[in-house]
C-alpha positions in Angstrom: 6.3 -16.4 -23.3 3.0 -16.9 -24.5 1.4 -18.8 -22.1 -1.8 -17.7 -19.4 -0.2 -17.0 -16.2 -2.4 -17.9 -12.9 -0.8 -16.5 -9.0 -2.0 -16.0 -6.2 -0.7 -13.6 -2.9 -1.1 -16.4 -0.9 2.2 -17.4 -2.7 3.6 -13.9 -3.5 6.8 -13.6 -5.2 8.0 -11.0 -2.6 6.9 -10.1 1.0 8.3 -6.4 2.5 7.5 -6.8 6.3 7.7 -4.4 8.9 6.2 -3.6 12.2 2.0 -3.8 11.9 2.1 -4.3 7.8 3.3 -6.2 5.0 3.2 -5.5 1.5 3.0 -8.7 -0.5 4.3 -8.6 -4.3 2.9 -10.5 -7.6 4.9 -10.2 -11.0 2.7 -10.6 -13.6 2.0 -10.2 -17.1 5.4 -7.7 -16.8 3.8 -5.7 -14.0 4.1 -6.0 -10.7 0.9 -5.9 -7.9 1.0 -5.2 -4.2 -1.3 -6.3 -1.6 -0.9 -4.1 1.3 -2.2 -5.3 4.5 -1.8 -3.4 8.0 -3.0 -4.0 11.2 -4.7 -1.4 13.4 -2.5 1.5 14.7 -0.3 1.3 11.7 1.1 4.5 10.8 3.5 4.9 7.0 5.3 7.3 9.0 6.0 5.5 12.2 6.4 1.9 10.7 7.8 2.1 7.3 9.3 6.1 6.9 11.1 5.7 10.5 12.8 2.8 8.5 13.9 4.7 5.5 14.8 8.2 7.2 11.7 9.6 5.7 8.6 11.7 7.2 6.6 10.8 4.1 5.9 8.8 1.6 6.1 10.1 -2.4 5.6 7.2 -3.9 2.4 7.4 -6.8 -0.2 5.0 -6.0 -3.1 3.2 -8.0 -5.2 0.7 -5.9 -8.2 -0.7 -4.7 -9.4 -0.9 -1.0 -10.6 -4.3 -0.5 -10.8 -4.3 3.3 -11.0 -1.6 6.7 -10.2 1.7 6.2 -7.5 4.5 6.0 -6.6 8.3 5.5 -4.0 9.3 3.2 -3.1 12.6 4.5 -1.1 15.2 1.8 1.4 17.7 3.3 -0.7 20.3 2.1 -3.2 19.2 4.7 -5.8 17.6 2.3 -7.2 14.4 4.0 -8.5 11.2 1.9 -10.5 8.7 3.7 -10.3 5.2 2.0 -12.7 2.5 3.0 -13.7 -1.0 1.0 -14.4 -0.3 -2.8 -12.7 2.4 -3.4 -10.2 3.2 -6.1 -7.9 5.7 -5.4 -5.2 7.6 -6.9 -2.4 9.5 -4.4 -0.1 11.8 -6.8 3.9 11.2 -6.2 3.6 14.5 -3.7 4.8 13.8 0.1 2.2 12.0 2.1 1.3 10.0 5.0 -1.2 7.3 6.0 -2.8 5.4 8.8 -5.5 2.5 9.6 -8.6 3.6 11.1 -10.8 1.8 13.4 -10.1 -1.7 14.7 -10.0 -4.0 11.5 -7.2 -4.9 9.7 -6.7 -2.1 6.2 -6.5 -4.3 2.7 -5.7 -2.7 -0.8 -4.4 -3.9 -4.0 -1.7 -1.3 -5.6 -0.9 -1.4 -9.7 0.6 1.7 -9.5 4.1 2.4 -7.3 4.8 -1.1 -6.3 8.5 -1.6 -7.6 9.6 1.5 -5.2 6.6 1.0 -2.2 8.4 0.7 1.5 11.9 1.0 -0.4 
Protein backbone atom coordinates (compact mmCIF):
# COMPACT_ATOMS: atom_id res chain seq x y z
CA UNK A 1 0.00 0.00 0.00
CA UNK A 2 1.36 3.18 -0.86
CA UNK A 3 -1.00 5.48 0.08
CA UNK A 4 -0.86 8.42 3.22
CA UNK A 5 -2.77 6.99 5.95
CA UNK A 6 -4.72 9.68 8.34
CA UNK A 7 -6.61 8.13 12.07
CA UNK A 8 -7.59 9.31 14.73
CA UNK A 9 -8.20 7.65 18.55
CA UNK A 10 -11.39 9.19 18.51
CA UNK A 11 -12.03 6.15 16.05
CA UNK A 12 -9.44 3.69 17.39
CA UNK A 13 -9.12 0.42 15.83
CA UNK A 14 -9.13 -1.32 19.31
CA UNK A 15 -10.41 -0.21 22.86
CA UNK A 16 -8.97 -2.55 26.06
CA UNK A 17 -11.45 -1.34 28.92
CA UNK A 18 -11.29 -1.99 32.45
CA UNK A 19 -12.25 -0.57 35.62
CA UNK A 20 -10.95 3.44 35.77
CA UNK A 21 -8.85 3.14 32.33
CA UNK A 22 -8.83 2.31 28.78
CA UNK A 23 -6.24 1.84 26.49
CA UNK A 24 -7.19 2.91 22.98
CA UNK A 25 -5.28 1.23 19.86
CA UNK A 26 -4.20 2.86 16.30
CA UNK A 27 -2.53 0.54 13.57
CA UNK A 28 -0.54 2.51 11.58
CA UNK A 29 2.12 2.70 9.16
CA UNK A 30 2.71 -1.27 10.44
CA UNK A 31 3.01 -0.10 14.08
CA UNK A 32 0.61 0.04 16.49
CA UNK A 33 -0.08 3.31 19.12
CA UNK A 34 -1.84 3.30 22.40
CA UNK A 35 -3.50 6.12 24.08
CA UNK A 36 -3.83 5.28 27.69
CA UNK A 37 -6.24 7.23 29.63
CA UNK A 38 -7.15 6.60 33.45
CA UNK A 39 -9.11 8.22 35.82
CA UNK A 40 -8.08 9.22 39.25
CA UNK A 41 -7.39 6.37 41.79
CA UNK A 42 -6.41 4.01 39.05
CA UNK A 43 -3.92 1.64 40.05
CA UNK A 44 -2.03 -1.13 37.02
CA UNK A 45 -2.07 -3.37 39.80
CA UNK A 46 -5.54 -3.18 41.17
CA UNK A 47 -7.40 -2.55 37.83
CA UNK A 48 -5.61 -4.25 35.05
CA UNK A 49 -2.91 -7.02 36.95
CA UNK A 50 -5.94 -8.25 39.36
CA UNK A 51 -7.38 -9.09 35.81
CA UNK A 52 -4.49 -11.01 34.51
CA UNK A 53 -3.18 -12.86 37.80
CA UNK A 54 -0.33 -10.49 37.92
CA UNK A 55 1.21 -8.09 40.70
CA UNK A 56 3.10 -6.19 37.93
CA UNK A 57 3.34 -5.13 34.89
CA UNK A 58 6.68 -6.21 32.55
CA UNK A 59 5.63 -4.88 29.60
CA UNK A 60 8.54 -2.28 27.86
CA UNK A 61 7.10 1.09 27.34
CA UNK A 62 7.90 4.19 25.08
CA UNK A 63 5.40 7.12 25.37
CA UNK A 64 4.61 10.54 25.91
CA UNK A 65 2.55 12.04 28.82
CA UNK A 66 0.14 14.36 27.32
CA UNK A 67 -2.12 14.89 30.34
CA UNK A 68 -2.17 14.55 34.61
CA UNK A 69 0.27 12.69 36.19
CA UNK A 70 1.62 9.27 37.36
CA UNK A 71 4.42 7.18 39.18
CA UNK A 72 5.78 4.16 37.69
CA UNK A 73 7.08 2.37 40.56
CA UNK A 74 10.03 -0.59 39.72
CA UNK A 75 10.19 -3.58 42.11
CA UNK A 76 13.42 -2.52 43.05
CA UNK A 77 11.84 0.41 44.74
CA UNK A 78 12.96 3.18 42.25
CA UNK A 79 9.97 5.63 41.70
CA UNK A 80 9.35 7.72 38.31
CA UNK A 81 7.00 10.51 38.41
CA UNK A 82 5.49 11.27 34.99
CA UNK A 83 3.60 14.49 34.41
CA UNK A 84 2.55 16.38 30.83
CA UNK A 85 5.60 16.43 28.35
CA UNK A 86 7.40 13.89 29.36
CA UNK A 87 8.92 11.02 27.40
CA UNK A 88 9.54 8.17 29.19
CA UNK A 89 11.01 4.84 28.82
CA UNK A 90 10.12 1.90 31.57
CA UNK A 91 12.51 -1.31 30.87
CA UNK A 92 10.42 -4.81 30.47
CA UNK A 93 11.43 -5.31 34.47
CA UNK A 94 8.28 -5.83 36.86
CA UNK A 95 6.49 -2.66 37.67
CA UNK A 96 3.52 -0.84 38.84
CA UNK A 97 1.76 2.40 38.34
CA UNK A 98 -0.88 4.76 39.60
CA UNK A 99 -2.67 8.34 38.75
CA UNK A 100 -1.77 11.09 41.00
CA UNK A 101 -3.87 13.93 41.99
CA UNK A 102 -7.42 14.50 40.80
CA UNK A 103 -7.18 14.85 36.84
CA UNK A 104 -7.58 12.27 34.58
CA UNK A 105 -3.60 10.66 33.43
CA UNK A 106 -3.04 10.79 29.35
CA UNK A 107 -0.05 9.21 27.43
CA UNK A 108 0.64 8.02 24.06
CA UNK A 109 2.67 4.50 24.00
CA UNK A 110 4.92 3.41 20.66
CA UNK A 111 6.52 1.04 22.50
CA UNK A 112 4.67 -2.32 24.28
CA UNK A 113 1.29 -1.80 22.79
CA UNK A 114 0.58 -5.26 21.06
CA UNK A 115 1.01 -7.01 24.67
CA UNK A 116 -0.21 -3.71 27.04
CA UNK A 117 -3.23 -4.95 29.59
CA UNK A 118 -2.92 -8.55 27.81
Amino acid sequence: MNEAVLKRFEQPDEIREFELGKFEVVHLGGIAIGRATYQPGWKWSLHVGKGLDQAYCEVEHVGMVMQGKAVAAMADGEIIELSPGNLFYIPAEPHDSWVLGNEPYVSLHFLGVDHYTR
